[in-house]
C-alpha positions, 0 to 999 in steps of 0.5 A: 452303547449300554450305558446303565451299567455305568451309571448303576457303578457310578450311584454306588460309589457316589452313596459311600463318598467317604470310602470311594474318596479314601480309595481314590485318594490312595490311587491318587498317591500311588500314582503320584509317588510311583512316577515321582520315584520311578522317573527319579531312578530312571533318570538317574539310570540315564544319566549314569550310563550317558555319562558312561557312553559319553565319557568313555569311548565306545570302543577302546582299541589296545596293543593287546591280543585277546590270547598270546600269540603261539610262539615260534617254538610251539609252531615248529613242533607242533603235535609233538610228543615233546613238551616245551617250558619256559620259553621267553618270547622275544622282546619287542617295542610295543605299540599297534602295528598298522595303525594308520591302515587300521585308522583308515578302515574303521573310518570306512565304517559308516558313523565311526570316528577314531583316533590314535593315542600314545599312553605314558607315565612322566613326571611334574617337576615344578618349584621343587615338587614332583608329581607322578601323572598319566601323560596322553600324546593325541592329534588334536584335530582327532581327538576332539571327535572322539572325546568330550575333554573339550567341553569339561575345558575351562581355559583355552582348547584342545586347538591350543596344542595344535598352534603350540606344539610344546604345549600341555593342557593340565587338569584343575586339581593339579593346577591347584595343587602346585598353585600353577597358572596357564602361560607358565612353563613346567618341567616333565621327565619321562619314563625313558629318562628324557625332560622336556619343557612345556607351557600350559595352554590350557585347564580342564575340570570334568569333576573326577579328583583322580583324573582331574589330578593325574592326567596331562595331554601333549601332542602324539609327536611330542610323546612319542619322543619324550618315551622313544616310540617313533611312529607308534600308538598303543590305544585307538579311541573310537566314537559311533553315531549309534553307541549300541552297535559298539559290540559288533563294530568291536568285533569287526574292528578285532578281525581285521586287525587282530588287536583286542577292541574292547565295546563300552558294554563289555568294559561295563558288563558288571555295570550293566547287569547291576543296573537292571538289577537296579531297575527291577527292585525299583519297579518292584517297590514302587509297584507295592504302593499301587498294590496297598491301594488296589486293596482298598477298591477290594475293600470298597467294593467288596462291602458294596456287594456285600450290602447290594446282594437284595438290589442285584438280585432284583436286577438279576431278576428284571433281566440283566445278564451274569455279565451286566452284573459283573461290568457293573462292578468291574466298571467301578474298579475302573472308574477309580483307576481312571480318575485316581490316575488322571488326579495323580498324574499332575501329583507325579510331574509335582513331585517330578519338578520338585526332585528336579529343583533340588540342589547337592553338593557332594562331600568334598566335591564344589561342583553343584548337582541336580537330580536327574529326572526322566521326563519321557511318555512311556513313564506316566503311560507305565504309571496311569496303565498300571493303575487302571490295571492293578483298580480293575484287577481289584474289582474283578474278583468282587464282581465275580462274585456279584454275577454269581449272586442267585435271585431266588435264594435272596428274594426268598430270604435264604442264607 
């Protein structure tokens, strides 16, 4: 390997130490903050959506049908000259017919969990207040398959419910809201009129008010009764091992049951799209700052030329190739980029570590947050390559133009 070429880029950057440094130092930053940054915003992209995946089912299965069924009038006659309006469909009990079958065929499913639920609204009624909340009747044992209420659980367990069937476990916002305490007994009236004594055997605080607030779970039988839905659920829960098959699985589910299944991607479509949106201003940014820096190895190496057009064309004129001459300046665009990344690379997990050790609390909340931070390779691979290519690309234009440079008309002393 030829390695003059590399030595004559060398010489010329060491003979301007102050202008190689500034450029250097520039690549070094725009490391540094390139990976700073886009780990913070990559990381804060990962945590929301493990928050979404993990927090939501991955499949949400309800006693809807994704279009109105035909009613018997319209199959009667159909194709028929006559028009029919104001037809009342017939009134039924809603809830998921077959939910047990359908139970059974999504756990066929390799890395599918599911599990039935009953949603309703009841009242709190404890030392004179009511309170309006959300009430979810689940089969324990289930439910802490395909939910993650159990690790937000800060006194007793979703078990609870299963060893005492007149048990309610309440949210920590409600429970200091009406000064309640696990052990006690508090009264809820249904939607249907019924009232049912429970006790409270356990607390939950997952950090959203509104949920922490307004949500109860009961088991499915005791919910079932309290609203006159024997033997019926109008929600299905699904958890897969593999959350990014959820829309297929979704539309299999759909199939064979015919109940609308909603995947967690098709619940946040808007979301989803807003974060690549996200993500391509992020990148755009941050890129600008390596840019401003690839300027100055232009700048830099520009003048080099400017001032070595005698000493290139002597080296034209010993024997060196147009494309010597280009790698000699090419090389010094790289050697910049190399060293500017491997110096900003440390600068980046710096700065990755500081973002990671600082501590918020949000207003209003009393929970403390960190900043998430992605520590994945393909961060700093994104970070170092992109500056070794954008110092490269910067140097290559000068380099050209070195390469073109005629021996003779310089020797001559011709402008």
């Amino acid at each position: 390997m030829n390695t003059l070429p590399a030595a004559i880029a060398v010489k010329h950057l060491l003979a301007r130490k102050r202008q190689s440094l500034v450029s250097l130092l520039g690549v070094v930053l725009g490391v540094g903050f390139f990976l700073g940054i886009s780990a913070m915003m990559q990381g804060s992209e990962n945590d929301f959506i493990k928050r979404l995946v993990d927090n939501s089912p991955h499949i949400s299965i309800s006693d809807e049908y994704r279009s109105a069924h035909s009613q018997p009038a319209q199959q009667a006659y159909r194709g028929s000259a006559v028009a029919l309006h104001g037809l009342k469909p017939e009134t039924e009990s809603r809830g998921i017919r077959g939910y047990v079958q359908l139970l059974q065929f999504i756990r066929r499913i390799s890395g599918a969990q599911a599990s039935a639920t009953l949603n309703g609204q009841a009242l709190i009624n404890f030392a004179g207040k009511d309170v309006a909340v959300g009430v979810t009747g689940i089969v324990p044992d289930q439910f802490q398959k395909v939910s993650t209420i159990e690790s937000f659980m800060t006194e007793g367990t979703i078990g609870n419910l299963a060893a005492n069937p007149d048990g309610i476990i309440l949210g920590s916002e409600l429970m200091r809201k009406m000064f309640l305490r696990v052990g006690q007994q508090l009264t809820l009236t249904s939607s249907t009129g019924q009232v049912h004594t429970f006790k409270i055997v356990g607390v939950f605080h997952t950090g959203r008010a509104s949920f922490d607030e307004g949500q109860v779970f009961l088991t499915l039988k005791r919910v079932q009764s309290m609203l006159n839905r024997a033997n019926r659920v109008n929600s299905i829960v699904v958890k897969l091992a593999n959350p990014d098959t959820a829309r297929d699985v979704a539309a299999r589910i759909e199939t064979q049951g015919g109940y609308k299944a909603v995947s967690w991607q098709e619940a946040s479509a808007d979301l989803m799209s807003t974060l690549a949106l996200r993500r391509i201003i992020m990148y755009s940014v941050v890129s600008a700052v390596l840019l401003v820096a690839a300027f100055g190895i232009y700048n830099i190496i520009s003048t080099v030329v400017m001032e070595k057009q005698r000493d290139i064309a002597i080296l034209k004129a010993m024997g060196f190739h147009t494309g010597d001459i280009e790698e000699i300046f090419v090389m010094q665009g790289i050697v910049l980029g190399i060293a500017g990344a491997a110096a900003g690379l440390p600068l980046g997990i710096a700065l990755m570590t500081g973002f990671a050790g600082l501590s918020f609390k949000l207003p209003g909340s009393s929970d403390i947050y960190h900043l998430p931070m992605d520590w994945s390779w393909y961060q700093f691979a994104i970070a170092g390559g992109f500056a070794v290519i954008a110092a490269t690309m910067a140097a290559y234009l000068p380099a050209r133009k070195a390469a073109h440079v005629q021996p003779v008309e310089i020797l001559r002393g011709a402008t």
